[in-house]
Biopython code that builds the backbone (N, CA, C, O; Angstrom):
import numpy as np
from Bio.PDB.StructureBuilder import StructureBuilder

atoms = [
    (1, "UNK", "N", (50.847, 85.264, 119.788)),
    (1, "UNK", "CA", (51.864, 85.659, 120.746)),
    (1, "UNK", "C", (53.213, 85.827, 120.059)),
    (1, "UNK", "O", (53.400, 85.118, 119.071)),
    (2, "UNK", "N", (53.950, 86.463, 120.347)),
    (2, "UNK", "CA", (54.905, 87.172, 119.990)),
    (2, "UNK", "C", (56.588, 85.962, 120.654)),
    (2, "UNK", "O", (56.174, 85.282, 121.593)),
    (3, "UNK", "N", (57.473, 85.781, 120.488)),
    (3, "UNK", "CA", (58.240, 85.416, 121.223)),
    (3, "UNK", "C", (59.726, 85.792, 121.115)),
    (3, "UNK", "O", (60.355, 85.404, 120.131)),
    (4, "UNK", "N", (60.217, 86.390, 121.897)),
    (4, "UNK", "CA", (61.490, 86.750, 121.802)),
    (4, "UNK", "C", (62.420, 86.063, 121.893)),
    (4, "UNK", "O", (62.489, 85.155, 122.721)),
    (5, "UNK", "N", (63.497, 86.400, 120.911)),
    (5, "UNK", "CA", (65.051, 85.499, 120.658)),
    (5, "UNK", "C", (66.223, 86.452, 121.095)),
    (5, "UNK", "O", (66.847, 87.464, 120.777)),
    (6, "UNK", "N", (66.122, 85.576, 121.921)),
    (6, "UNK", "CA", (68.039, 86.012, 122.252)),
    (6, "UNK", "C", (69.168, 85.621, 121.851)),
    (6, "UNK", "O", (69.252, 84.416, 121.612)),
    (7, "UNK", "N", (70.168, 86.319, 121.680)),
    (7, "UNK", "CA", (70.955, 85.326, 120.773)),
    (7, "UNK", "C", (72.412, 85.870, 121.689)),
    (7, "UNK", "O", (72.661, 87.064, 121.852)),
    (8, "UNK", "N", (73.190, 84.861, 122.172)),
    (8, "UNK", "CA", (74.243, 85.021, 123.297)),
    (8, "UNK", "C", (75.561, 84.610, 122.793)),
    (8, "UNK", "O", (76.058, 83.485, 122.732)),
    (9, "UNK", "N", (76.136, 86.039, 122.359)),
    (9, "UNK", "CA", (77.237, 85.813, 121.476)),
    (9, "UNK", "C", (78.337, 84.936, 122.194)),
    (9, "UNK", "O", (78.117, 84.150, 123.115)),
    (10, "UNK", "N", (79.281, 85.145, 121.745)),
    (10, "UNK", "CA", (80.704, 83.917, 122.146)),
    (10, "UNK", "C", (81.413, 85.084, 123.038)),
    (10, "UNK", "O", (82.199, 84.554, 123.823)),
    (11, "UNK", "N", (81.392, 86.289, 123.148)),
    (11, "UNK", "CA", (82.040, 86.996, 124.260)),
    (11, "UNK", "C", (81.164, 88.256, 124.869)),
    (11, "UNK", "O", (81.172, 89.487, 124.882)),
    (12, "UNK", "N", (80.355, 87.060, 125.396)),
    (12, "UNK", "CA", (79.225, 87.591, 126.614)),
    (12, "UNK", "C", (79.799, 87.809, 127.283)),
    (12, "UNK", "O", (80.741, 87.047, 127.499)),
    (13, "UNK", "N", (79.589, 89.293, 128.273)),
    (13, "UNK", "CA", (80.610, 89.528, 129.191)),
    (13, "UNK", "C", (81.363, 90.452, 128.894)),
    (13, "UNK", "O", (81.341, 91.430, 129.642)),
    (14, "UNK", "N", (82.211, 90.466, 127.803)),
    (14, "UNK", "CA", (83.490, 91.430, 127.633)),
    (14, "UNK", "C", (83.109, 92.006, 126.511)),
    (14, "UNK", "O", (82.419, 91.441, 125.663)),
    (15, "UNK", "N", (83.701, 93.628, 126.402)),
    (15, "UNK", "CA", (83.394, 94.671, 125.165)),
    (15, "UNK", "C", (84.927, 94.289, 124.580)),
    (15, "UNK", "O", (85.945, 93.833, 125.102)),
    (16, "UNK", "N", (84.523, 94.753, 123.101)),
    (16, "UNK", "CA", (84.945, 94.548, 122.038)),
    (16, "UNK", "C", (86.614, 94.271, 122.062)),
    (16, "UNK", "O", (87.233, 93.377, 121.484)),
    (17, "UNK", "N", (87.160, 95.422, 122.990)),
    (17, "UNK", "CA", (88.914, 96.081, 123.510)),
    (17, "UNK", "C", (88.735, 95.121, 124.588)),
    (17, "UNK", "O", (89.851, 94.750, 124.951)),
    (18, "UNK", "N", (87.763, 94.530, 125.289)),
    (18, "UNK", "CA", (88.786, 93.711, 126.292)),
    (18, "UNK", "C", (88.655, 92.335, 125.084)),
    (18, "UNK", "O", (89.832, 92.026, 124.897)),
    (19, "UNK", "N", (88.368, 92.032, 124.800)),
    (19, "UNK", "CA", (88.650, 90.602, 123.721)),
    (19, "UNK", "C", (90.233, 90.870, 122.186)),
    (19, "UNK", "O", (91.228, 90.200, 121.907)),
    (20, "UNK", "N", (89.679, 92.083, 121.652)),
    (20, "UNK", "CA", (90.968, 92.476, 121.101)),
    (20, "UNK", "C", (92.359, 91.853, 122.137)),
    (20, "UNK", "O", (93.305, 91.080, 121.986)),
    (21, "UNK", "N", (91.785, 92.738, 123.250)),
    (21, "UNK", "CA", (93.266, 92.491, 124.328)),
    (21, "UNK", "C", (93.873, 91.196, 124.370)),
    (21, "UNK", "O", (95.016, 90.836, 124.092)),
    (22, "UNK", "N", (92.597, 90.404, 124.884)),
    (22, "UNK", "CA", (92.972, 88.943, 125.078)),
    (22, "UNK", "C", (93.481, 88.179, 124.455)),
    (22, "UNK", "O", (94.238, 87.260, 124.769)),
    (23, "UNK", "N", (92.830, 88.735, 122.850)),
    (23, "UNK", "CA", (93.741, 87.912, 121.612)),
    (23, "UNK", "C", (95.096, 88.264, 121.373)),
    (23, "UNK", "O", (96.003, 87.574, 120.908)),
    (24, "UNK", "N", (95.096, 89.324, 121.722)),
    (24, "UNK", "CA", (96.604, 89.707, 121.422)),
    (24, "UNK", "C", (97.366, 89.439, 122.421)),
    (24, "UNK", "O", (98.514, 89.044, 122.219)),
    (25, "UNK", "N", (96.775, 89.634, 123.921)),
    (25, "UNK", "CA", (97.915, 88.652, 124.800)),
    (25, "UNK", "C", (98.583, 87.449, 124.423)),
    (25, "UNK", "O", (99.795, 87.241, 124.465)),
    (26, "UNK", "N", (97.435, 86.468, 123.951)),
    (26, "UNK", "CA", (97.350, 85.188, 123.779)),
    (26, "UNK", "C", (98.812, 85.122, 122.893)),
    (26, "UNK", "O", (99.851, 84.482, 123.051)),
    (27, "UNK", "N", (98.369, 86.075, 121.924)),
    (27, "UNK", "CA", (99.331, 85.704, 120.378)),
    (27, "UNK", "C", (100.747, 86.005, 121.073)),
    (27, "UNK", "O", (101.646, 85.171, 121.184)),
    (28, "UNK", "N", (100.782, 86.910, 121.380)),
    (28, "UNK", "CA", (102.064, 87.655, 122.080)),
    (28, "UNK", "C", (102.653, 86.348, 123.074)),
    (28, "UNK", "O", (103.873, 86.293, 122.923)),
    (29, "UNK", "N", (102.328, 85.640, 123.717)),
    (29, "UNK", "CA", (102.787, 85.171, 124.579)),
    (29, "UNK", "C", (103.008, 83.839, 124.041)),
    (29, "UNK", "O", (103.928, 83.213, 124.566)),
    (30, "UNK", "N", (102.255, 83.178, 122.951)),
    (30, "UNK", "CA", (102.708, 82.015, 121.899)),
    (30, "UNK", "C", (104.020, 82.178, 121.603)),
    (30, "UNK", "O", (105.046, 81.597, 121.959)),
    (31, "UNK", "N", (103.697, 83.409, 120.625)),
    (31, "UNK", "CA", (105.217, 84.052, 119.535)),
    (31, "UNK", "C", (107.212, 84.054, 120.721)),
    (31, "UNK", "O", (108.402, 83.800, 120.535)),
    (32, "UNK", "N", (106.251, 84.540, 121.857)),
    (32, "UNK", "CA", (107.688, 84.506, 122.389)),
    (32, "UNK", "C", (107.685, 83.292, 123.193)),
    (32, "UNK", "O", (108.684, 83.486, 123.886)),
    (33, "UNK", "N", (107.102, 81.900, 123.637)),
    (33, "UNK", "CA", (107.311, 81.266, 123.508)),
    (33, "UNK", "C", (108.093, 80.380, 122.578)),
    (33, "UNK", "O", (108.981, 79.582, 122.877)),
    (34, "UNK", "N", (107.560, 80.690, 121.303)),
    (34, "UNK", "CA", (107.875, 80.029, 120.479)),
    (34, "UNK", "C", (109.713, 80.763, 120.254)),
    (34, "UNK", "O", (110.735, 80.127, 119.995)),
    (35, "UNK", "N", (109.597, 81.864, 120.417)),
    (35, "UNK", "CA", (111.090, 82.247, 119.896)),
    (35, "UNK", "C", (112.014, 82.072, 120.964)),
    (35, "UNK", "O", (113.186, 82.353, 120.713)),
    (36, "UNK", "N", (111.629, 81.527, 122.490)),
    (36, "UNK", "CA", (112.381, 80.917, 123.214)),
    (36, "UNK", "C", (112.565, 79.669, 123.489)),
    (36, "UNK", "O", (113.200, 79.284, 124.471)),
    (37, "UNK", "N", (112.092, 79.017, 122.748)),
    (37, "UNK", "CA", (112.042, 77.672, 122.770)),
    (37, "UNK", "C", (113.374, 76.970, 122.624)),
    (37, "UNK", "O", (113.920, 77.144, 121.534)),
    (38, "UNK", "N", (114.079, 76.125, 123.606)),
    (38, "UNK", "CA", (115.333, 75.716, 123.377)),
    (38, "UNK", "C", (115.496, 74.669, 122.517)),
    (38, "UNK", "O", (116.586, 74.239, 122.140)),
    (39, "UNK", "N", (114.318, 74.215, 122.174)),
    (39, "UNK", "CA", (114.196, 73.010, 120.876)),
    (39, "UNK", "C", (114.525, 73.948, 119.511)),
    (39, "UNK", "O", (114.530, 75.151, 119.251)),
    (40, "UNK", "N", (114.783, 72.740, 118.827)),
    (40, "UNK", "CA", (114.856, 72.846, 117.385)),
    (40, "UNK", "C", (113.710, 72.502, 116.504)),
    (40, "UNK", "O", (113.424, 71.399, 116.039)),
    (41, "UNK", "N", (113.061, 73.729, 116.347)),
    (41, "UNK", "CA", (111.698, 74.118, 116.060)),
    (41, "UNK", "C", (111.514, 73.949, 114.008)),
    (41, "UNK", "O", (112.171, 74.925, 113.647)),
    (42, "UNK", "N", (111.328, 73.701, 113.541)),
    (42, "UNK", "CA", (110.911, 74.158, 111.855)),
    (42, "UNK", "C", (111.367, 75.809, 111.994)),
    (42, "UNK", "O", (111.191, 76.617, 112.906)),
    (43, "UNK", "N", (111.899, 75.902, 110.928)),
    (43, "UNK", "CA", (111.921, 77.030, 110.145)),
    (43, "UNK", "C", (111.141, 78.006, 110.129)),
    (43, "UNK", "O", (111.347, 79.134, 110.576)),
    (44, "UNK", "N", (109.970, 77.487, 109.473)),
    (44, "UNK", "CA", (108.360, 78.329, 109.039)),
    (44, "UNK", "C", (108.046, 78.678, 110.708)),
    (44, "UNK", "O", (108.219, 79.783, 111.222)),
    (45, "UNK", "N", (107.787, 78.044, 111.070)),
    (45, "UNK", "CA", (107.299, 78.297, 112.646)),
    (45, "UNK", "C", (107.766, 79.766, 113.187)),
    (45, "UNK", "O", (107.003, 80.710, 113.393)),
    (46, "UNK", "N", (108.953, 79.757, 113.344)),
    (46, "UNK", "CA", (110.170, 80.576, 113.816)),
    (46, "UNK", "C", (109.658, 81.884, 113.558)),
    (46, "UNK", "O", (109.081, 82.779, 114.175)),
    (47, "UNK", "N", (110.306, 81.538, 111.836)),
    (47, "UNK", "CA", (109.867, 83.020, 110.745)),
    (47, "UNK", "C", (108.647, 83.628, 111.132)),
    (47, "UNK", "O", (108.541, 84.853, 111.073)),
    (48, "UNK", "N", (107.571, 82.803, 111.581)),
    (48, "UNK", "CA", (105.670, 82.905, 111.301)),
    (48, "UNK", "C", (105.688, 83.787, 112.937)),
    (48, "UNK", "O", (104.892, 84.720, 113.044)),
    (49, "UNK", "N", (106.690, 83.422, 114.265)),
    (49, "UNK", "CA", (106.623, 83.695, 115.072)),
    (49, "UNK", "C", (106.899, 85.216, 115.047)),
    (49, "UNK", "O", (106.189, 86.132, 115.461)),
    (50, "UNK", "N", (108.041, 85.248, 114.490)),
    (50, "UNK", "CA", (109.070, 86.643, 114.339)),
    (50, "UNK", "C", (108.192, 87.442, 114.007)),
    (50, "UNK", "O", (108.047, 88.394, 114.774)),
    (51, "UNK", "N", (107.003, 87.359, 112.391)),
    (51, "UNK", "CA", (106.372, 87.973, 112.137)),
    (51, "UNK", "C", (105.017, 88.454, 112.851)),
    (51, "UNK", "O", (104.380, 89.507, 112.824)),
    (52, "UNK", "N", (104.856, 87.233, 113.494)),
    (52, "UNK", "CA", (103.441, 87.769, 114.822)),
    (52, "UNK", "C", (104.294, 88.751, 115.729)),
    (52, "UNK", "O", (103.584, 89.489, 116.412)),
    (53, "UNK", "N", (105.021, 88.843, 115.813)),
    (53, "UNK", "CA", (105.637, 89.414, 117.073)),
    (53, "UNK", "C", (105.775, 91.042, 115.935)),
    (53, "UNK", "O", (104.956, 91.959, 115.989)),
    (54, "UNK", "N", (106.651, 91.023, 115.268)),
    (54, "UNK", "CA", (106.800, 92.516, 114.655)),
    (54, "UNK", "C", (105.034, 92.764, 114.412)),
    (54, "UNK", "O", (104.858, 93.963, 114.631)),
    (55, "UNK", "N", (103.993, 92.257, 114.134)),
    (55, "UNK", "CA", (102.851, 92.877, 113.289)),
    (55, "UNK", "C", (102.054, 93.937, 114.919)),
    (55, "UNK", "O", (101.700, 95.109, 115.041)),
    (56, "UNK", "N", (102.084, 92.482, 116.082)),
    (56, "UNK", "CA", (101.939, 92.949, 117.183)),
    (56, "UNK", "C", (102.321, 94.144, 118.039)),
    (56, "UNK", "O", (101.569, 94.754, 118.798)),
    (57, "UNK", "N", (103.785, 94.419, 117.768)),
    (57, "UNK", "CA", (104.355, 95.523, 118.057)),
    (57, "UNK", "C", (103.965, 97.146, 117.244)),
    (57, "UNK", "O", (104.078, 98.273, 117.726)),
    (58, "UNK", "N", (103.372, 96.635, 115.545)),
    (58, "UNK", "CA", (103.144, 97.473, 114.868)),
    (58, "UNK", "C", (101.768, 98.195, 115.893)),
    (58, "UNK", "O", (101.607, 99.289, 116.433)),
    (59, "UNK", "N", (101.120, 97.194, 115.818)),
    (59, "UNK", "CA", (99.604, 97.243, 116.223)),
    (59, "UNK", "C", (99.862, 98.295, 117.620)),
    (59, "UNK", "O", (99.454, 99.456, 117.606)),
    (60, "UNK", "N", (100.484, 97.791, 118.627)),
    (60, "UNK", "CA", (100.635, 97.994, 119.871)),
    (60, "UNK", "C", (101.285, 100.056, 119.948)),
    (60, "UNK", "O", (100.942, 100.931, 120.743)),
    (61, "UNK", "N", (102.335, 100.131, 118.687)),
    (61, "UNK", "CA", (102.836, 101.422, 118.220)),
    (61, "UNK", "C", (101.482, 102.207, 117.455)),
    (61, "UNK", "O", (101.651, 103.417, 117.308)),
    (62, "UNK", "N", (100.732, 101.891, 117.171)),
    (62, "UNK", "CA", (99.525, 102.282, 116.268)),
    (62, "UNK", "C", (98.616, 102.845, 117.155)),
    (62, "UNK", "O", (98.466, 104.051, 117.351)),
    (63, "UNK", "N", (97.866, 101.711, 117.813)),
    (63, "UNK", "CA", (97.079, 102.070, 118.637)),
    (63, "UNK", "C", (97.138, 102.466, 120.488)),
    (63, "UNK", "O", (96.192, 102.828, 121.188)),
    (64, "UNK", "N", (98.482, 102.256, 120.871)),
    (64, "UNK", "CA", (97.869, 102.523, 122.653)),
    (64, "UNK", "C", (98.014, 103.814, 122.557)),
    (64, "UNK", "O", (98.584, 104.573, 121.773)),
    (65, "UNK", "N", (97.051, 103.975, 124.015)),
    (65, "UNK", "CA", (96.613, 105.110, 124.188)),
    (65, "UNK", "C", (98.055, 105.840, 124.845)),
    (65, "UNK", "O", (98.857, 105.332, 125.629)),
    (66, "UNK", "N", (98.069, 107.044, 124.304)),
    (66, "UNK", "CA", (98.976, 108.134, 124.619)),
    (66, "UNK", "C", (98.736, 108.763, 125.722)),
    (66, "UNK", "O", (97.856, 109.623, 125.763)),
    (67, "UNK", "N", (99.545, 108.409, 126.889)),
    (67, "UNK", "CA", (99.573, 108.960, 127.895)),
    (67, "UNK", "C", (100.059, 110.345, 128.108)),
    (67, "UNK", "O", (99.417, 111.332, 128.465)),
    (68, "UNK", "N", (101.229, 110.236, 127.840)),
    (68, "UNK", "CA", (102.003, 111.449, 127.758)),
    (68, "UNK", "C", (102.830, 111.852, 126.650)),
    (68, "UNK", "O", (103.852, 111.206, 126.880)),
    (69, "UNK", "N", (103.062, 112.558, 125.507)),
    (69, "UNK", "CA", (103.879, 113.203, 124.160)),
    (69, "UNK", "C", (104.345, 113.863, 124.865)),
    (69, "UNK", "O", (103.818, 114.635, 125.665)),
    (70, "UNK", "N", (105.951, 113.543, 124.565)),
    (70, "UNK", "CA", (106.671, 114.310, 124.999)),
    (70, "UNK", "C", (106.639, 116.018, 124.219)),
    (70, "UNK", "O", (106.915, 117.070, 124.795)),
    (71, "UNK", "N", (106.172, 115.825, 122.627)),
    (71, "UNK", "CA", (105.948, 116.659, 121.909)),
    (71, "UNK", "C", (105.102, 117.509, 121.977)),
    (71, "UNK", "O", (105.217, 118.501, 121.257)),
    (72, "UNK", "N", (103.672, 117.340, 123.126)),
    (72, "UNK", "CA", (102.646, 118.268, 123.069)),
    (72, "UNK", "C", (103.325, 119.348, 123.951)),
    (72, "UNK", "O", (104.187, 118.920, 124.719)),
    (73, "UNK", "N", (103.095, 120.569, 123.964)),
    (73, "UNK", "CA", (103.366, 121.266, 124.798)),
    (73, "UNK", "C", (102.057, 121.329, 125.980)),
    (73, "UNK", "O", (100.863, 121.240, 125.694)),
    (74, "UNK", "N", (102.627, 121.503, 127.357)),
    (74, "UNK", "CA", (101.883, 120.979, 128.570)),
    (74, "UNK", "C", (101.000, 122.273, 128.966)),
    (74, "UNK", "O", (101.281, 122.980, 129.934)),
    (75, "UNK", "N", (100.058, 122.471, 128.231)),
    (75, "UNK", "CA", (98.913, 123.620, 128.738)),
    (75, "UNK", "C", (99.413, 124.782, 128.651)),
    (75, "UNK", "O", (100.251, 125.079, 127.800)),
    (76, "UNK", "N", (98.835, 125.795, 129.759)),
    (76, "UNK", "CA", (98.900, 127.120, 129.896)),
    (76, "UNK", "C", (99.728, 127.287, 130.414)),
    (76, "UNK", "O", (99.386, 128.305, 131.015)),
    (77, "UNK", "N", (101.217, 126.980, 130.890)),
    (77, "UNK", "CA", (101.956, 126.917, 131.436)),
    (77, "UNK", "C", (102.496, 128.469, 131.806)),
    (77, "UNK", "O", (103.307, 128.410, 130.882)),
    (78, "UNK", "N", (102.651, 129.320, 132.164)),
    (78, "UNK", "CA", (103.174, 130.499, 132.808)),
    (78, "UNK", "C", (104.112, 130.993, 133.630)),
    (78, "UNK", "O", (104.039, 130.686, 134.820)),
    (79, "UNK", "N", (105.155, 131.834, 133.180)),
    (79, "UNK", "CA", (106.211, 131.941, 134.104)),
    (79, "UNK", "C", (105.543, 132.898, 135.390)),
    (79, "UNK", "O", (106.251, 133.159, 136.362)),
    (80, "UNK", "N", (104.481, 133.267, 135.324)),
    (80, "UNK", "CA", (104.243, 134.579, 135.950)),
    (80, "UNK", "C", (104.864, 135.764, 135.978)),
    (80, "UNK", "O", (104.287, 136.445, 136.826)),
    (81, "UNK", "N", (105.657, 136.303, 135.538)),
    (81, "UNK", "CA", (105.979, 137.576, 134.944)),
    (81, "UNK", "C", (105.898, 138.462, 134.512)),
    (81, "UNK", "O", (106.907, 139.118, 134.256)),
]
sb = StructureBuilder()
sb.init_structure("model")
sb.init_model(0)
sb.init_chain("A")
sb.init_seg("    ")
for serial, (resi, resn, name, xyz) in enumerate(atoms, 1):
    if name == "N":
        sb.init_residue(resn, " ", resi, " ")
    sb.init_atom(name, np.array(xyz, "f"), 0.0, 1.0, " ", f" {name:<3s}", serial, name[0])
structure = sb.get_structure()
């Protein structure tokens, strides 16, 4: 007899972009925690925050989806004339 294995990863449930998402919410919402924090935090922390936050923004400029370019020109557009 034959027996089959399943194997039930750690983000059963969600495709690949909704877990990306989540991690990056997560991070995003640490980092500016952390850079609002009215305590007097370490140094490294701060810096480590600043830099999650710019890499995030890189990421976020990189990849979302383009709704609208202002640069594409908008179809067949026609004065009728």
């Amino acid at each position: 007899m034959k027996q089959e294995q399943t194997i039930a990863g750690p983000t059963k449930g969600k495709t690949g972009s909704q877990t990306i998402e989540h991690i990056k919410d997560g991070l995003q919402l640490t980092a500016q925690l952390i850079l609002a924090s009215p305590l007097k935090l370490p140094v490294k922390l701060v810096q480590g925050a600043k830099y999650v936050v710019l890499g995030l923004s890189i990421f976020d400029g990189l990849f979302k989806k383009k709704i609208d370019d202002p640069l594409k020109p908008q179809g067949d557009e026609t004065n009728g004339t």
